[in-house]
C-alpha positions in Angstrom: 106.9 45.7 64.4 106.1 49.4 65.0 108.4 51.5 67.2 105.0 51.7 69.6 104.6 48.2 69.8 108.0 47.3 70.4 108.7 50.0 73.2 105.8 48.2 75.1 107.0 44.6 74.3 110.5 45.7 75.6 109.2 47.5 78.9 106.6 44.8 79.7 109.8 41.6 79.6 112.2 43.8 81.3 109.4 44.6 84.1 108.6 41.1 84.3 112.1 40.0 84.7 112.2 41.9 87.6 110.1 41.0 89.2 110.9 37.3 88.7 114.1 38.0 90.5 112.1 38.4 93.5 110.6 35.2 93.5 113.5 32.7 92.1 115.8 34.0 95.0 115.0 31.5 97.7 115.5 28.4 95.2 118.5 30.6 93.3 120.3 30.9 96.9 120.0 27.1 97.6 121.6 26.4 94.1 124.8 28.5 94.9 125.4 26.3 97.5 124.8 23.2 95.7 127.2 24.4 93.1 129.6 25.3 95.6 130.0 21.5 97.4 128.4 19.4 94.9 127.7 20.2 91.5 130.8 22.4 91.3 130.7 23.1 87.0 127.3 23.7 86.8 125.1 26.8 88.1 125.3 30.7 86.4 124.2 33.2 88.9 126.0 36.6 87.9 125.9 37.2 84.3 128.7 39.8 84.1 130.4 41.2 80.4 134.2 39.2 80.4 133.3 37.3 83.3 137.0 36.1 84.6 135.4 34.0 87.2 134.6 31.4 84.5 138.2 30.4 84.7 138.8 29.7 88.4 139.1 26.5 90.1 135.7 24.8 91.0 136.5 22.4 93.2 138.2 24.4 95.6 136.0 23.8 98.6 135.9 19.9 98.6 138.0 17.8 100.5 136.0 14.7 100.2 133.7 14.5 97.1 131.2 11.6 97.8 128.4 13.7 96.9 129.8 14.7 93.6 130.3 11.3 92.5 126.7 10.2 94.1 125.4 12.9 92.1 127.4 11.7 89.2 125.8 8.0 89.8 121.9 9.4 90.2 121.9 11.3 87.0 123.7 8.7 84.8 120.7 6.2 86.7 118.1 8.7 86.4 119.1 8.8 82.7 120.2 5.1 81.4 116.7 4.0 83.2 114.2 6.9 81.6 115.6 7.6 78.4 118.3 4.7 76.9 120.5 5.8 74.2 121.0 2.0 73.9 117.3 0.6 73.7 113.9 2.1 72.7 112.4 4.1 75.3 109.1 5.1 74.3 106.5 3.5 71.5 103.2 5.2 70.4 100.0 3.6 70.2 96.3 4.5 68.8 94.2 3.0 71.6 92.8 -0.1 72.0 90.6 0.2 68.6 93.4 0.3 66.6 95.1 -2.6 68.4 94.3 -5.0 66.0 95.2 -2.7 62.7 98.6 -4.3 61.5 98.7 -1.2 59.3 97.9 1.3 62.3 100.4 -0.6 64.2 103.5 -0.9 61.7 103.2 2.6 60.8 103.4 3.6 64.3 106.5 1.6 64.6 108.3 3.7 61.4 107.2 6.4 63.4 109.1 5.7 66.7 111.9 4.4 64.2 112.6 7.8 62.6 112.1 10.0 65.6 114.5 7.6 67.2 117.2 8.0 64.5 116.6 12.2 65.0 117.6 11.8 68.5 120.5 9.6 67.8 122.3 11.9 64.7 121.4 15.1 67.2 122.7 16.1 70.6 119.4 15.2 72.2 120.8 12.7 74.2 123.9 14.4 75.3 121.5 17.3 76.4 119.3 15.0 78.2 122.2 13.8 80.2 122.8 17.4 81.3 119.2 18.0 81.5 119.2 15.0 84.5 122.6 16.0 86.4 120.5 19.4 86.9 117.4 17.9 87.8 119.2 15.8 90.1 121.0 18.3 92.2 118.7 21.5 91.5 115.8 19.9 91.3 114.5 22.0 88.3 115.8 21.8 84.8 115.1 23.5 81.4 116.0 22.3 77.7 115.3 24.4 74.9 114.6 22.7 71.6 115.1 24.6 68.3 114.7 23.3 64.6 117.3 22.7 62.7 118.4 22.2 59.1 121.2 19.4 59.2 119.7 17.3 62.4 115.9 18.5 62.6 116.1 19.4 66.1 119.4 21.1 68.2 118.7 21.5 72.2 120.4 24.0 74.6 120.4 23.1 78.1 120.0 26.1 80.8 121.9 25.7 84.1 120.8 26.8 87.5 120.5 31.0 88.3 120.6 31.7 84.7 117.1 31.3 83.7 113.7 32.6 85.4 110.6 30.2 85.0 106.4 31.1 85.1 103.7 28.4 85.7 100.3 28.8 84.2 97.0 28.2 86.8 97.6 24.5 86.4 101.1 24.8 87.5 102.8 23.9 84.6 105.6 25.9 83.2 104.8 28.2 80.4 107.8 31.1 80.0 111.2 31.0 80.6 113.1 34.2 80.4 117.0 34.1 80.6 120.1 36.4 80.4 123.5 35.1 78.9 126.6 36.1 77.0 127.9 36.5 73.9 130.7 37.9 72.3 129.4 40.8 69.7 130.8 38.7 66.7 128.3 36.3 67.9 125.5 39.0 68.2 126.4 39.8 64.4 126.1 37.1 63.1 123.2 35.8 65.2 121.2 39.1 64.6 122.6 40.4 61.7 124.5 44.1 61.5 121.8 46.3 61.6 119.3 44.7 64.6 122.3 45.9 67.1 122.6 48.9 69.3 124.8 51.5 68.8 127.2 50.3 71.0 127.6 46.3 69.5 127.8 48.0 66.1 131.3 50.2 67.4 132.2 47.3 69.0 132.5 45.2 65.9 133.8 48.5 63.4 137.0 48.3 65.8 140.3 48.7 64.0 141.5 45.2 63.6 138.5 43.9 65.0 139.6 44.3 68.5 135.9 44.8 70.1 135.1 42.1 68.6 135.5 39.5 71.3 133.9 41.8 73.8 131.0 40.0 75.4 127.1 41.4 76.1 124.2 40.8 78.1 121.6 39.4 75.8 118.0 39.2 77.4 115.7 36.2 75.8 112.1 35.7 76.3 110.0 32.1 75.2 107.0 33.0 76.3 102.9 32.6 75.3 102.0 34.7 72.2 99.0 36.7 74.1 98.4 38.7 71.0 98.0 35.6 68.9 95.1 35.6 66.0 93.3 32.2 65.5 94.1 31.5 62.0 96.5 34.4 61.1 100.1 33.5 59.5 103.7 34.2 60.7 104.2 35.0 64.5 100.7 36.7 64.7 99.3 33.0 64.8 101.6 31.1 66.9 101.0 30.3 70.3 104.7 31.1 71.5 107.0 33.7 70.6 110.8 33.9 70.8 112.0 37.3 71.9 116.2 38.4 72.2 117.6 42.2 73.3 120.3 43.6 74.6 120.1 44.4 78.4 120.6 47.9 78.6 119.6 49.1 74.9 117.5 51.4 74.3 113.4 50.5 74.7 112.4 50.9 70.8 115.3 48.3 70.2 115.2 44.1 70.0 117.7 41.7 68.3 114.9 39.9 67.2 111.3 38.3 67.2 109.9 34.9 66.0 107.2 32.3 66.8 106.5 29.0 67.9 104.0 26.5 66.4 104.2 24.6 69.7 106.1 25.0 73.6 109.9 25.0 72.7 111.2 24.0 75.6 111.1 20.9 78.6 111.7 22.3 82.1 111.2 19.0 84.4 111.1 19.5 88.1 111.9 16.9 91.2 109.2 17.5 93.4 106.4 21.1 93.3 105.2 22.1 96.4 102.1 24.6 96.0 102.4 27.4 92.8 106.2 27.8 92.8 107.5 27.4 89.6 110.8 25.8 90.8 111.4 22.0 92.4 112.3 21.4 95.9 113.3 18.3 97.9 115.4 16.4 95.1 118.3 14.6 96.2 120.8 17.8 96.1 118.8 19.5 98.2 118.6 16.5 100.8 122.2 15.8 101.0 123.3 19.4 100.7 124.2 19.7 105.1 125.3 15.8 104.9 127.9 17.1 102.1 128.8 20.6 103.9 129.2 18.6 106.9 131.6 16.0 105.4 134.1 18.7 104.3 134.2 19.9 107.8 134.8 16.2 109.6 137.4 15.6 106.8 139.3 18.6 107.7 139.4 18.0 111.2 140.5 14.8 110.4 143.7 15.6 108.6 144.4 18.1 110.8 144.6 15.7 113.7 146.4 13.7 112.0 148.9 16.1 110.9 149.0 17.3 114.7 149.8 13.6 116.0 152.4 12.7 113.1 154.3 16.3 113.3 153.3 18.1 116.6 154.4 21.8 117.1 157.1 21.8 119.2 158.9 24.1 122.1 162.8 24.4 122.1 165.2 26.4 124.5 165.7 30.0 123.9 169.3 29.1 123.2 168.1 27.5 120.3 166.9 30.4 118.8 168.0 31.4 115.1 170.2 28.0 115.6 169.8 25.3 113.5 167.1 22.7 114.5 165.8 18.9 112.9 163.0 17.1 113.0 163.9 15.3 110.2 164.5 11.3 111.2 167.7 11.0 112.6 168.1 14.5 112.4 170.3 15.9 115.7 169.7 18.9 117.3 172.8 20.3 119.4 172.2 22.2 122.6 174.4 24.6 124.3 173.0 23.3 128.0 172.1 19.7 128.5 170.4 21.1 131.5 167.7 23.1 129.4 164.4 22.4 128.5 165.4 20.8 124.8 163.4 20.2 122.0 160.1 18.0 122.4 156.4 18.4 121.3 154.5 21.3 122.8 151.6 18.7 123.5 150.8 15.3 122.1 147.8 14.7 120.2 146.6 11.7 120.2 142.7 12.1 118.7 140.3 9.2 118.2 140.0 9.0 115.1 138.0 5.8 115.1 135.1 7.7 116.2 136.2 10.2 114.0 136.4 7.8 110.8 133.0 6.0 112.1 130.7 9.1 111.6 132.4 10.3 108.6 131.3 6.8 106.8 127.2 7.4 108.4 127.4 10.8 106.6 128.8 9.5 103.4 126.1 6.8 104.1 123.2 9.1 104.4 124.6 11.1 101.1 124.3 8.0 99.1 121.0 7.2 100.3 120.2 10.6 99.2 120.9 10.2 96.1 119.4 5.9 95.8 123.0 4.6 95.0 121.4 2.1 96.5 119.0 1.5 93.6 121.9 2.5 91.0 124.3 -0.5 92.2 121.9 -2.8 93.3 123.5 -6.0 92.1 126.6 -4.4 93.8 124.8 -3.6 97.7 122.4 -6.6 97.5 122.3 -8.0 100.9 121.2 -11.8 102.0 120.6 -14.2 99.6 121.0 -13.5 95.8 118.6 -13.4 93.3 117.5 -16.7 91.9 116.3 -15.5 87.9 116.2 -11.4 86.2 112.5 -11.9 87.2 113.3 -12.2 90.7 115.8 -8.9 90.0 112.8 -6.9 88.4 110.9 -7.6 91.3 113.6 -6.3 93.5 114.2 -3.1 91.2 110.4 -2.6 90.9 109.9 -2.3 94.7 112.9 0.3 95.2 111.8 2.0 92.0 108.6 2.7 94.5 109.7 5.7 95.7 110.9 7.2 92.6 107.2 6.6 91.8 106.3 10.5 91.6 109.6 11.8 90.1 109.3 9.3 87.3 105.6 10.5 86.5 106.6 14.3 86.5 110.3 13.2 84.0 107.7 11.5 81.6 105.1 14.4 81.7 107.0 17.8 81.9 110.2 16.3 80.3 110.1 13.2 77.6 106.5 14.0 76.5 107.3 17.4 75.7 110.6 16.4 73.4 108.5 13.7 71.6 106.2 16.2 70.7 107.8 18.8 69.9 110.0 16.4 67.4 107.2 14.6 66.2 105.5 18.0 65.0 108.9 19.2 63.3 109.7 16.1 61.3 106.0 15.9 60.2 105.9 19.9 58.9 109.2 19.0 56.9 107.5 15.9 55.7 110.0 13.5 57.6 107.5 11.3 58.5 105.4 8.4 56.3 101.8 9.7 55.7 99.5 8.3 57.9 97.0 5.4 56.8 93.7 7.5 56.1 92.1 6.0 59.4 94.0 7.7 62.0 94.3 11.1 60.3 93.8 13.9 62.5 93.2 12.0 65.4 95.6 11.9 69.4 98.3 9.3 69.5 99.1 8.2 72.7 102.8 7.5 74.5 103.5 4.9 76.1 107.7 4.7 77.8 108.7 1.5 77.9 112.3 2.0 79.8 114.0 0.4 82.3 112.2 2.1 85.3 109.0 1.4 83.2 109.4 -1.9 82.5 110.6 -2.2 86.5 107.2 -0.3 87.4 105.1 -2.8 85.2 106.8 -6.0 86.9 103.9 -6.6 88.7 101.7 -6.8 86.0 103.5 -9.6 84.1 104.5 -11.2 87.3 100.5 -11.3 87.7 100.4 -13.0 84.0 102.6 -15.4 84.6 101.6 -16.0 88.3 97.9 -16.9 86.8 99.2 -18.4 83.3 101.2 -21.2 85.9 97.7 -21.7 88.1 95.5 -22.9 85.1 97.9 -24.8 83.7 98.5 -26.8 86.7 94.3 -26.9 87.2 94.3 -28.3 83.9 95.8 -30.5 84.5 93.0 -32.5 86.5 90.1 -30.2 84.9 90.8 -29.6 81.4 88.2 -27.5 81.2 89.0 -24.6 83.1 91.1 -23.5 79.5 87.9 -22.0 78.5 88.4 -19.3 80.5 91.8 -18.3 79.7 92.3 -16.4 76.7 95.6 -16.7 75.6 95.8 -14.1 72.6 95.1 -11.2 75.5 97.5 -12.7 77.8 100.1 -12.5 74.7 99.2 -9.1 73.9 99.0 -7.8 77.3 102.0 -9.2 78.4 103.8 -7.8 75.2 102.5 -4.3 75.4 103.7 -4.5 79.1 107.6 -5.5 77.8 107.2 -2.8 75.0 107.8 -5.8 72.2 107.9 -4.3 69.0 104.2 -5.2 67.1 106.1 -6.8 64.1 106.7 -9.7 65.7 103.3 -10.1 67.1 100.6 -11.6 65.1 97.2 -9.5 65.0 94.5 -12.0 66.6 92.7 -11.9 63.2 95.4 -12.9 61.3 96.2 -15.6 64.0 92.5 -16.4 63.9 92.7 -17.2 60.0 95.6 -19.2 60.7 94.1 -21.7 63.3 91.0 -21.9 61.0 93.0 -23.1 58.1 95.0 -25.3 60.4 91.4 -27.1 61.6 90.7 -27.0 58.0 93.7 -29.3 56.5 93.6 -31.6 59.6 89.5 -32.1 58.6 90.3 -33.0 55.2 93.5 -35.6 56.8 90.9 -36.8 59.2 88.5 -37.3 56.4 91.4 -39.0 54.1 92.3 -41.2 56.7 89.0 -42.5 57.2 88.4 -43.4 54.1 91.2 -45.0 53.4 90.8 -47.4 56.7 87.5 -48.1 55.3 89.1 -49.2 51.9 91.4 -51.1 53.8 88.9 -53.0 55.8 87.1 -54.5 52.6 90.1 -54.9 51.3 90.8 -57.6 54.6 87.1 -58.8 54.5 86.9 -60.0 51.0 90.2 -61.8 51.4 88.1 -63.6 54.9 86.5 -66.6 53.7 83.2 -67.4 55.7 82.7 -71.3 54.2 79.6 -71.9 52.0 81.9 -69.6 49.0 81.3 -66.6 50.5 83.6 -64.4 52.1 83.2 -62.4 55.2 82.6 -59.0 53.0 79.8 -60.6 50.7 78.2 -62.4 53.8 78.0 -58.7 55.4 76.7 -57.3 52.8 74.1 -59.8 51.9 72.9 -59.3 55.4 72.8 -55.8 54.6 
């Protein structure tokens, strides 16, 4: 880039940062406090050089830690019922006029097949799991995903006050900026020697590489390519573009600069309110007084406890620099009988029932924060038990209800994003089986088949089966009421719902042919049987004698 051109990219991200700060500080000061009493390893919120806080103790301010481990049970939920290391999650489909293409529909499956295998062999998944313990208790989340050589894709999860975010008109995220540390042997080798400052460069010349483990402030900028050229190569024609620098170095100076075929990042959010680019109202946020709250009754509670089992005491002013036991059995020796002694100042006695009784209705109300109701619901269930895993769905699906809106924004800001942006790497690196000439260049849709979706679409197959039992049993006494039931749509339709893989369904043609050549053979055994009763009746009529030297087959057929 020219000197020109770079000392107005570097002035117009470091004036935008700014004045990002502005507007992430109401959602940045809610996070320290979530990171304080609940999500105590995660959150960044000063970016310092040799940050020595980074080795303190995080947990320092709990007492009782029911909202860490409900927060610990959401985000395992939240993940094990969206995205399912152990089960497919997701499959792609054409649209209902490629439903019936076996071709279509198998390639589709290699498709799903390999993109699954990418997330397996990289850390997607362990990213994701991140990427859900800060949606969960911040509300917002971002995951960066990068190519990569030896797993395809590699994916950086930001945590809270570390990152700044920008929504587009339509409200969906389109920048993030960020600041973070590295050591300047990272920047080095990241960068290469000659993209750092004057400064990094020293740094790393050091005698005995002392400077070397020195940390700086890089800046980094994924943001929309406004310069872009329709149709031009290299960064000029990406949409997105990839921008590091140091904080601090000089404006004609940037680490480096590169570009984005498609968004490189997923940055889900619990709940939008308005234009404000970060979440709100997610279970962190909810339970964030219940939690404060708790810490508070807890202390009071050993502390009254402590008080009743070792009270302060009062002794004679003989006693003074004398020795003195409250030990059991200990004996304490005075010098007048006739003095006050040695007791207990006061006597605590606290009710701690009442105590212990609204401690469990705010431990209560942080688990219902956080649906560890939905997580253990085998565990909770109340009343009778469940009968059959339908009658389970049917439970999950109606608690699932109110994760309704969450789910839809995970799938759309979140999931779809990764698929995509995978799916478009492995098929520039050729990764992917060409697709059959039909389909070429056209949308494929995708449809998530988890847990929660499967739970969601309950009621549909409940429906199925509900209607499949209803003409049976009227078929029973009016056969023909199976002229209106079409039993290839309720197959596929009730497989699509399940997310059953399409090799084990057979396409309705396919399944047509075969019931055609089914009525075929059993014509031609029909026929074969009927003429072979035929034979065998003239066979028994020429053996019937009729009198007059006829027998009954001659007779007949004289008649004839």
């Amino acid at each position: 880039m020219k000197v020109a051109d770079t000392i107005s990219l570097r002035r117009g991200l470091d004036t935008r940062m700014s004045s990002l700060d502005t507007d992430r500080m109401p959602w940045f000061n809610q996070c320290r406090d979530i990171s304080r009493y609940i999500l105590t390893s995660r959150g960044r919120y000063f970016v310092t050089p040799n940050d020595t806080r980074r080795g303190k103790p995080k947990n320092n301010r709990l007492i009782d830690n029911t909202g860490k481990i409900a927060a610990r049970k959401c985000s395992a939920g939240m993940m094990t019922g969206t995205a399912n290391p152990a089960r497919p999650w997701f499959k792609m489909s054409m649209g209902a006029k490629y439903a019936d293409n076996s071709e279509v529909k198998l390639w589709l499956a290699e498709v799903e097949r390999r993109i699954f295998e990418v997330f397996d062999k990289s850390n997607f998944y362990t990213s994701l799991a991140t990427v859900f313990t800060e949606l969960t208790g911040f509300a917002t989340a971002c995951m960066l995903i990068y190519e990569d050589y030896d797993d395809v894709i590699n994916c950086t999860v930001l945590t809270a006050g570390s990152y700044y975010l920008v929504v587009d008109h339509r409200n969906v995220v389109v920048a993030v900026y960020r600041e973070f540390a590295m050591t300047v042997d990272q920047v080095v080798n990241k960068f290469g020697y000659d993209a750092c400052s004057y400064q990094v460069k020293n740094l790393y010349d050091q005698i005995n590489h002392a400077g070397r483990s020195k940390e700086v402030i890089i800046r980094h900028a994924i943001e929309p390519n406004n310069e872009r050229i329709a149709g031009a190569r290299g960064l000029a024609g990406m949409p997105y573009r990839d921008v590091y620098w140091e904080r601090g170095s000089p404006q004609d100076m940037i680490l480096g600069i590169r570009g984005f075929h498609e968004k490189p990042f997923c940055s889900p959010r619990w709940e939008v309110v308005d234009n404000y680019a970060y979440g709100s109202d997610c279970p962190g946020m909810d339970a964030l007084g219940d939690v404060i709250s708790l810490q508070t009754e807890q202390k009071r509670k050993s502390q009254g406890i402590d008080k009743m089992m070792n009270p302060p005491m009062v002794a004679d002013a003989q006693l003074r620099n004398e020795p003195a036991s409250v030990l059991p059995g200990g004996v304490t020796y005075l010098a007048n009988t006739n003095g006050v002694g040695f007791k207990p100042a006061y006597l605590v006695n606290p009710q701690l029932g009442d105590l212990k009784e609204d401690i469990k209705e705010v431990q209560n109300r942080i688990n219902v924060a956080f649906y560890t109701d939905l997580w253990m619901l085998l565990d909770q269930m109340e009343g009778v038990q469940p009968r059959n895993e339908m009658e389970i769905q049917q439970r999950e699906g109606e608690k699932l209800l109110q994760l309704g809106p969450v789910l839809q924004r995970v799938q759309s800001e979140l999931l779809n994003v990764a698929i995509e942006r995978t799916y478009a790497i492995m098929s520039r690196y050729h990764i992917l089986p060409p697709p059959p000439p039909e389909i070429q260049g056209k949308d494929i849709e995708i449809k998530y088949i988890s847990e929660f979706a499967q739970a969601q679409k309950a009621v549909g197959t409940t429906g199925i089966e509900q209607f499949s039992a209803f003409v049976g049993n009227l078929a029973a006494s009016v056969p023909g009421v199976l002229d209106k039931f079409n039993t290839d749509e309720a197959i596929d339709e009730y497989g699509e719902m399940l997310g059953v893989s399409p090799k084990i369904i057979v396409p309705t043609d396919k399944a047509q042919a075969a019931r055609d050549a089914r009525a075929k053979q059993a014509q031609q055994q029909q026929a074969m049987q009927n003429s072979l009763a035929a034979v065998q009746g003239a066979q028994v009529l020429s053996k019937t004698d009729v009198g007059g030297g006829q027998n009954a087959l001659q007779k007949m057929t004289g008649m004839a």
